[in-house]
N, C-alpha and C positions, 0 to 999 in steps of 0.2 A: 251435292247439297246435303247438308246435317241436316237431318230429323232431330227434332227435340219434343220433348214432352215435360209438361209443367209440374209444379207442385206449388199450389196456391201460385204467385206472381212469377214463381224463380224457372227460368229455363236451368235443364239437366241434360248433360250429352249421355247417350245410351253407351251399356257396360261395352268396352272393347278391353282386354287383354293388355294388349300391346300398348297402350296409352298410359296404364297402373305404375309405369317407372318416370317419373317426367326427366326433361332432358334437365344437365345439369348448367346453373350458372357460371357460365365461361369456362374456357378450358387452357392450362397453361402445358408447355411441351419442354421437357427436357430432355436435352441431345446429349452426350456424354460415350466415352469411352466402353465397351461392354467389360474389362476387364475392372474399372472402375464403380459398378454398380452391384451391388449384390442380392439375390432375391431370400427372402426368407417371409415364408408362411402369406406371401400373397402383398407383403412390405418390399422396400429396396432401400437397402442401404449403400453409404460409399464416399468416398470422396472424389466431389467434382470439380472441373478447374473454374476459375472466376469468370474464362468468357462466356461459358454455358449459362452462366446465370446471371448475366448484365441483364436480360429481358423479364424479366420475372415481376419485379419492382419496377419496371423505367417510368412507369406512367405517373403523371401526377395524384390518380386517383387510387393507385397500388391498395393504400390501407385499408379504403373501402372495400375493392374488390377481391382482398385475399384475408379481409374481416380479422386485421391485425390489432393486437393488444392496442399498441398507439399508435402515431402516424410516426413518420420520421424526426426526429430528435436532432434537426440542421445545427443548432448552438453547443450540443454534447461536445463536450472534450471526449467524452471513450471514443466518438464516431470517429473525430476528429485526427486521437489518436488511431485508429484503424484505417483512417482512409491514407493516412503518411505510411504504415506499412505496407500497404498496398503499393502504394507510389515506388518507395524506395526500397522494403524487403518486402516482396512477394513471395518470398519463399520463407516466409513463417507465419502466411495470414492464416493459416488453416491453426496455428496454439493458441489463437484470439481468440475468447469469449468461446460461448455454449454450441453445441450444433444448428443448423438451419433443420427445422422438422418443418413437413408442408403436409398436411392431411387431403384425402382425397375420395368425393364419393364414389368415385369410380376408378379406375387407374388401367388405360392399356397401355399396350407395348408393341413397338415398332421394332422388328430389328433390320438393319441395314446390311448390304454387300462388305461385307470387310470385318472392321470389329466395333461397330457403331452399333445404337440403341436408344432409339426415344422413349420416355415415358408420359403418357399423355395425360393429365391428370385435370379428370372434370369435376366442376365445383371445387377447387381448391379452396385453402386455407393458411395463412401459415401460423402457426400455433408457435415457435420460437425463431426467432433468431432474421424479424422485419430490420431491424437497424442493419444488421450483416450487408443482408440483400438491397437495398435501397443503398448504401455506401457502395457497394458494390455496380450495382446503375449507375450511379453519377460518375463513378474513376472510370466506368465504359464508357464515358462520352470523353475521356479527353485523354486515354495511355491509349498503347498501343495492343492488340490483340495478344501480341508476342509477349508481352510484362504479366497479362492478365492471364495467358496460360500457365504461367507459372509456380500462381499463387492454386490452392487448393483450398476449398472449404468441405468440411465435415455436412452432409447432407442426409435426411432421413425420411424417405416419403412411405407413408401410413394408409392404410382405408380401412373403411371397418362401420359398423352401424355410428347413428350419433352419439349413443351411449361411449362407446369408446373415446369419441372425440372429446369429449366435457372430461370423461379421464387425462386424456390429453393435458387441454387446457386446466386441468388442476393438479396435476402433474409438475407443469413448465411453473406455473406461475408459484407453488408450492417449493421450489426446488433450490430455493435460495434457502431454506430453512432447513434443508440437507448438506451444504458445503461452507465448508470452513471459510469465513473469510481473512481475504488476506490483509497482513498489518505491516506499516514501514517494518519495521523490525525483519518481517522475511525476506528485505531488499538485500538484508547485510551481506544474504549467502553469493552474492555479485561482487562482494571486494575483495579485490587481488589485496590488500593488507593485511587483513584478518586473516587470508589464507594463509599467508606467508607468517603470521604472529603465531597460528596455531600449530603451525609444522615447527620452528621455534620453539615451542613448549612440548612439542613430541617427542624433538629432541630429547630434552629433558624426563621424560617420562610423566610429563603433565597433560591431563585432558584440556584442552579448552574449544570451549563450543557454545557460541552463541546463538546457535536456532531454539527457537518455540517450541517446546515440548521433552528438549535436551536436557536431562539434569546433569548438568557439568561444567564445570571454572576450574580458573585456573589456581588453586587453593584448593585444600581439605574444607570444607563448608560450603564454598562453589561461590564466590561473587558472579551475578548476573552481569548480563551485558550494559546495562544500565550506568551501574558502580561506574564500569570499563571505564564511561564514556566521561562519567562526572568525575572522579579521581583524574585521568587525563586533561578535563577543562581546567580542574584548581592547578594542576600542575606546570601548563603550559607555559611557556617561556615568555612570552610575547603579548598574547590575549590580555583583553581589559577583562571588566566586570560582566559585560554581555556576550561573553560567550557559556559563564558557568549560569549566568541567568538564564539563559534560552534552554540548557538542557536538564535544567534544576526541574525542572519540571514533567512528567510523562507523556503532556501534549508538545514539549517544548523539543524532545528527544524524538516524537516521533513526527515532527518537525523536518528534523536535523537527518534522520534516516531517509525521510521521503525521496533525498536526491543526491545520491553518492557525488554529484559533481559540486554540491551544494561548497559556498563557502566557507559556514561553519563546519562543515564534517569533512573539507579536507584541511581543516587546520586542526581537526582532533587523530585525523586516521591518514597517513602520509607514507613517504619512503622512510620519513625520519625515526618513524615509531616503529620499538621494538620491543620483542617479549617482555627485555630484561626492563625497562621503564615502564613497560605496564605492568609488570609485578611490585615493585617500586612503587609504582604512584598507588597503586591498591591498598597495599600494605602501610603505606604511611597514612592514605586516605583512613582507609580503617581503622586505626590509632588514633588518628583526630579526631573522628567521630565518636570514638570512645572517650576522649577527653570533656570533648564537649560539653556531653551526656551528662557526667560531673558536675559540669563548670552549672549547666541546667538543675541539677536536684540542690544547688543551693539559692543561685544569683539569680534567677528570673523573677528580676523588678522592674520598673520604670523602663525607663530606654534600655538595660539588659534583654528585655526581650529580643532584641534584635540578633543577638546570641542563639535564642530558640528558632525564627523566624528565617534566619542566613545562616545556616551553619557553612554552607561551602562560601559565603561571603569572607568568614573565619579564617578558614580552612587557605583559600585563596590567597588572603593578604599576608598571614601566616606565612606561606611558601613565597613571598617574594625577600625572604631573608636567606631562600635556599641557594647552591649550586645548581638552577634548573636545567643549565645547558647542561650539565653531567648525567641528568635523568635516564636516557635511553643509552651510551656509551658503559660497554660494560668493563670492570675494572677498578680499581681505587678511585678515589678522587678524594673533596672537601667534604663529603658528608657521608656517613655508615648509611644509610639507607638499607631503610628494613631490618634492622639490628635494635637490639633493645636498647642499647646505648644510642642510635642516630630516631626511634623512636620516642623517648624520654627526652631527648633535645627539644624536638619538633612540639613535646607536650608543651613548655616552660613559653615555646615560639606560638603558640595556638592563645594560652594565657593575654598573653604582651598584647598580641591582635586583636584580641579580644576587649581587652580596657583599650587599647586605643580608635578604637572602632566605636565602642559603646560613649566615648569622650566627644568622638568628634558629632554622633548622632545625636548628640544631650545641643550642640552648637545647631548645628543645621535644622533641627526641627524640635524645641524647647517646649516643654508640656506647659499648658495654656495654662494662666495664671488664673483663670475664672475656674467658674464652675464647670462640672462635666469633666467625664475620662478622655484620654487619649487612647484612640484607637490602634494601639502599637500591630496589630495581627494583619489590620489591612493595607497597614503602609510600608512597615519592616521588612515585608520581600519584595519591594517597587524597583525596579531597575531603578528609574530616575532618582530616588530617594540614595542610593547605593552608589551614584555616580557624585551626588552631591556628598557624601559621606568619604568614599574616596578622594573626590579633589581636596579636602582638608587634611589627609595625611602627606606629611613634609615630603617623605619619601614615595607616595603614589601621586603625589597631584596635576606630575605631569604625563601619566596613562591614559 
């Protein structure tokens, strides 16, 4: 029987020692390999396989009781993407996303006959990487043990006063504001054609490098990968109007990058594309661009605008007066490409494009006889305006 003694209404249990630690809220066990876990300063670090840590998460009430940022994120594409490599590469779940960190107010240690090691960890927490663990729970209820040993996740258990932990979680939650995020653009370093384009120009004794952060092209002044891709849309043999609109843009390019399998981006980057036609289509790019630029410090009027508004609209129709299957074929052909003489052609063909383009824009959408300006800035880069504008050229109307 407890003895208690009052204070005003409130019973108090008398001072015992051994009671000043209370026990902690639930306890979770991790089994693991001993060669796999590593002790440092009263922590463990290591990489553990997936089946060790099916039980962690499995419960519906996980997030509650391991007092997670959120609960499980079931509709996430990342999970979604993480749970198919589990399924199908288990053996690169461990380069997904951040580490699993589990805090703990207490932490023992079991070790077993052989090369086995539990960690016992009371009052858990998981302070990073609930979506990991919880995806991980659910492909334990339907692969096979065998799949999920395979896969390895990055795992990092902690203890320490609360004060540590609140560093923790301000740490974890802080830590996106320390890592570079990634952009389509750093997908490109995945194409076998660029690899192959810029061993082609090394040849040559030309850098070209299209990674973030790389000052280098394949030119003295360095065109960006960007140029690359829009010089290659106006040039293209084939493509209508929607393909130089979709990359005309930096949302529209990183679009186009998002999915090397994408269909615009293998009809810019192929077996067929080669250094010598992307040198080619730069260089002439570049020359029209300069034309342009021109044709802009005197004619931008009325429907001229569309001059300013589509320069690779220009640029585009321009080049369907060229030799374009010649573009990548290196050797003579119908047009000097890249020479000042097949440059100053291209000027005269940039012209031509230009009044017939501005002619057919003056038909298909005719400045309103009332009062009030016409908005040329908001309609003059419109695909749809561009497609009606091209079906009235004799020679494009039926692209």
């Amino acid at each position: 029987m407890i003895h208690t003694s009052t204070v005003g209404s409130l019973p108090t249990l008398p001072h015992r020692p051994y009671l000043t630690w209370a026990p902690p809220v639930g306890t979770v066990h991790l089994t693991a390999d001993a060669a796999d876990l590593h002790p440092r300063r009263g922590n463990w670090h290591g990489w553990v396989r997936a089946s060790a840590l099916t039980h962690i998460a499995a419960k519906p009430d996980a997030a509650t009781t391991l007092n997670a940022t959120r609960g499980f994120l079931h509709d996430s594409d990342e999970n979604r993407r993480l749970a198919e490599m589990l399924r199908h590469r288990p053996e690169d779940f461990g380069a997904a996303g951040e580490p699993i960190v589990l805090w703990a107010r207490h932490i023992e240690v079991s070790r077993h006959p052989g090369s086995r090691i539990t960690l016992h960890l009371h009052g858990p927490e998981c302070v990073n990487g609930f979506q990991s663990l919880t995806t991980i729970a659910h492909c334990g209820r339907e692969l096979e043990p065998a799949r999920l040993d395979r896969a390895f996740a990055r795992v990092d258990v902690v203890t320490g006063p609360e004060e540590d932990l609140a560093r923790l979680r301000r740490l974890h939650y802080e830590s996106r504001l320390y890592s570079n995020a990634v952009r389509p653009q750093d997908n490109l370093s995945r194409c076998a054609h660029l690899a192959r384009i810029r061993a082609q120009y090394q040849d040559d004794g030309i850098d070209f490098d299209w990674r973030r952060g790389v000052v280098a092209g394949p030119h003295t002044g360095s065109y960006d990968i960007g140029m690359v891709f829009r010089a290659l849309a106006c040039f293209h043999g084939t493509a209508g109007p929607e393909l130089i609109h979709r990359v005309g843009t930096d949302e529209g390019l990183d679009a186009t990058w998002s999915d090397l399998d994408d269909r615009a981006y293998r009809a810019l980057m192929n077996d067929g594309v080669q250094a010598v036609g992307v040198q080619r289509a730069l260089e002439t790019y570049s020359a029209a661009l300069r034309e342009i630029a021109r044709l802009n410090n005197w004619s931008v009027a009325g429907h001229r605008h569309l001059i300013k508004y589509a320069p690779d609209l220009v640029i585009w129709t321009a080049a369907r007066r060229l030799p374009l299957d010649e573009l990548h074929r290196d050797g003579g052909g119908g047009f000097r490409w890249g020479t000042d003489e097949g440059n100053d052609a291209f000027r005269h063909m940039i012209r031509a494009a230009a009044d017939e383009l501005v002619a057919a824009y003056q038909v298909v959408s005719p400045k309103p006889s009332g009062p009030g300006r016409k908005n040329y800035k908001g309609e003059a880069d419109r695909l749809d305006v561009w497609l009606k504008i091209v079906s009235r050229l004799p020679r494009l109307g039926k692209l």
